[in-house]
C-alpha positions as CSV (number, residue, x, y, z in Angstrom):
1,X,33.5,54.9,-6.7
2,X,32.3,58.4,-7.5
3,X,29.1,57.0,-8.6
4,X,28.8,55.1,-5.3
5,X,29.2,58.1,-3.3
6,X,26.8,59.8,-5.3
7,X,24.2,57.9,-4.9
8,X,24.4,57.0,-1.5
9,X,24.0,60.8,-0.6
10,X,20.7,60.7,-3.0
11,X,19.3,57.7,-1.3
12,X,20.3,59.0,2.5
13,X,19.3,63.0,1.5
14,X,15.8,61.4,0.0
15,X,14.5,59.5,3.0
16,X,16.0,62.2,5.8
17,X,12.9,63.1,7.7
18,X,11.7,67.1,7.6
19,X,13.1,68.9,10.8
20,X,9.3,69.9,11.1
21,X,8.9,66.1,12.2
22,X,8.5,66.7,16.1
23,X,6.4,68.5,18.6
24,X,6.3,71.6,18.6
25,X,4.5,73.9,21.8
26,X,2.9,77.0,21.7
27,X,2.8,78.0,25.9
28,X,1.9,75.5,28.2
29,X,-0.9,73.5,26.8
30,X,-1.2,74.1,22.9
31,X,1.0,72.3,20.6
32,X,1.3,70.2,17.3
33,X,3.2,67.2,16.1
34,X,4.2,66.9,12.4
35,X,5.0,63.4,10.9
36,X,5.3,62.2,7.6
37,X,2.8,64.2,5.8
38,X,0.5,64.7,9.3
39,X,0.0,67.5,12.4
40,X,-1.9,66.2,15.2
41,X,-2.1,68.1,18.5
42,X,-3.9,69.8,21.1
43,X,-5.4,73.0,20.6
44,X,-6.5,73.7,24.4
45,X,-9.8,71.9,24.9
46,X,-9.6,69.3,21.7
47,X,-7.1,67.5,19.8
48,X,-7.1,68.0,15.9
49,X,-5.5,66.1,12.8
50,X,-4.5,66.9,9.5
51,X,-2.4,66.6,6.6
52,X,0.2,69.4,6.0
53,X,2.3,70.0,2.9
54,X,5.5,71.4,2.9
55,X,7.9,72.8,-0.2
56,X,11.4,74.3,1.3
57,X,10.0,77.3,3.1
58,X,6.3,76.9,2.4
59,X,3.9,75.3,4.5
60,X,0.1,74.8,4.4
61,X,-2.2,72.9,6.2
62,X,-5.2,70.6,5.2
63,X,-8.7,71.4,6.8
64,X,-8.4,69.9,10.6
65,X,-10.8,67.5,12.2
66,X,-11.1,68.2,15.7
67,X,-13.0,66.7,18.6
68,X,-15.7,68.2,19.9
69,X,-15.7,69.0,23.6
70,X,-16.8,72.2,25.2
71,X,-14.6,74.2,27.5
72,X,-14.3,77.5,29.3
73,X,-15.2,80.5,27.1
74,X,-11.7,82.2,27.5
75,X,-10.5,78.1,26.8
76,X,-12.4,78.4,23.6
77,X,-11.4,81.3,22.4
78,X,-7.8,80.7,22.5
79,X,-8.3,77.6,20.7
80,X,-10.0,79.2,18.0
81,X,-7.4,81.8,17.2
82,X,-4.9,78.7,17.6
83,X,-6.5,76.3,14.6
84,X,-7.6,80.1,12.8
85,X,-3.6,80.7,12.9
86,X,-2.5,77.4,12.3
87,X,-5.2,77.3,8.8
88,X,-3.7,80.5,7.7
89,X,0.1,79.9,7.6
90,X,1.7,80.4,4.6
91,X,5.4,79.9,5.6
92,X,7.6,78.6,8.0
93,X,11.1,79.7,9.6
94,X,13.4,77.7,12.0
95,X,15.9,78.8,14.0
96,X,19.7,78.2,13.3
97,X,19.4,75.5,16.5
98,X,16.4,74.4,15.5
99,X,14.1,74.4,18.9
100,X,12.3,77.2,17.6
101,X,9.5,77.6,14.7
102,X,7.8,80.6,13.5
103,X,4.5,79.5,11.6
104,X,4.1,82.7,8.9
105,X,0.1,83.6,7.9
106,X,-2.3,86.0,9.4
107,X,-0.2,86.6,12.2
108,X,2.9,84.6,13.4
109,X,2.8,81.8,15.7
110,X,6.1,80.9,17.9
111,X,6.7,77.5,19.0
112,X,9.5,75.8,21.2
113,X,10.7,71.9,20.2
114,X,9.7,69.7,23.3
């Protein structure tokens, strides 16, 4: 029975979801979605795509692709230092409640669950 118990906690702990996997915002337009190995999201002007990788507090980010639409300079800018932030992040930290993230790099960017 032991046994049993055992490894029904292995299979259900080994196919739990990350609690990354959801969207997170960053203000009022900005924010990312991770799922199963993925980020998508909206960076202000364009949406971008990736892969991410994650290793209990460690998290990187693959290259994004991003459309490529043209916006207001001030627009622009903020998007850039959003995906320059978001490429940089080394680590990760969640809040006890988990509705908040802190993406650790160059900097520190604070999301809210939605």
């Amino acid at each position: 029975m032991k046994r049993l118990i055992a490894l029904c906690l292995f299979v259900a702990t080994s196919f739990a979801s990350s609690p990354l996997e959801r969207t997170w915002q960053l203000g009022s337009e900005q924010y990312l979605t991770f799922a199963a190995g993925r980020v998508n999201g909206f960076a202000g002007c364009n949406t971008f795509s990736g892969s991410y990788t994650q290793n209990n507090s460690s998290l990187t980010f693959s290259a994004f692709a991003t459309t490529r639409m043209a916006c207001e300079k001030l627009i622009m800018t903020s998007e850039n230092q959003f995906l320059q932030r978001l490429s940089r992040t080394k680590r990760f930290v969640l809040s006890q409640d988990a509705k908040r993230l802190s993406l650790i790099g160059d900097g520190v960017l604070r999301l809210q669950a939605r």
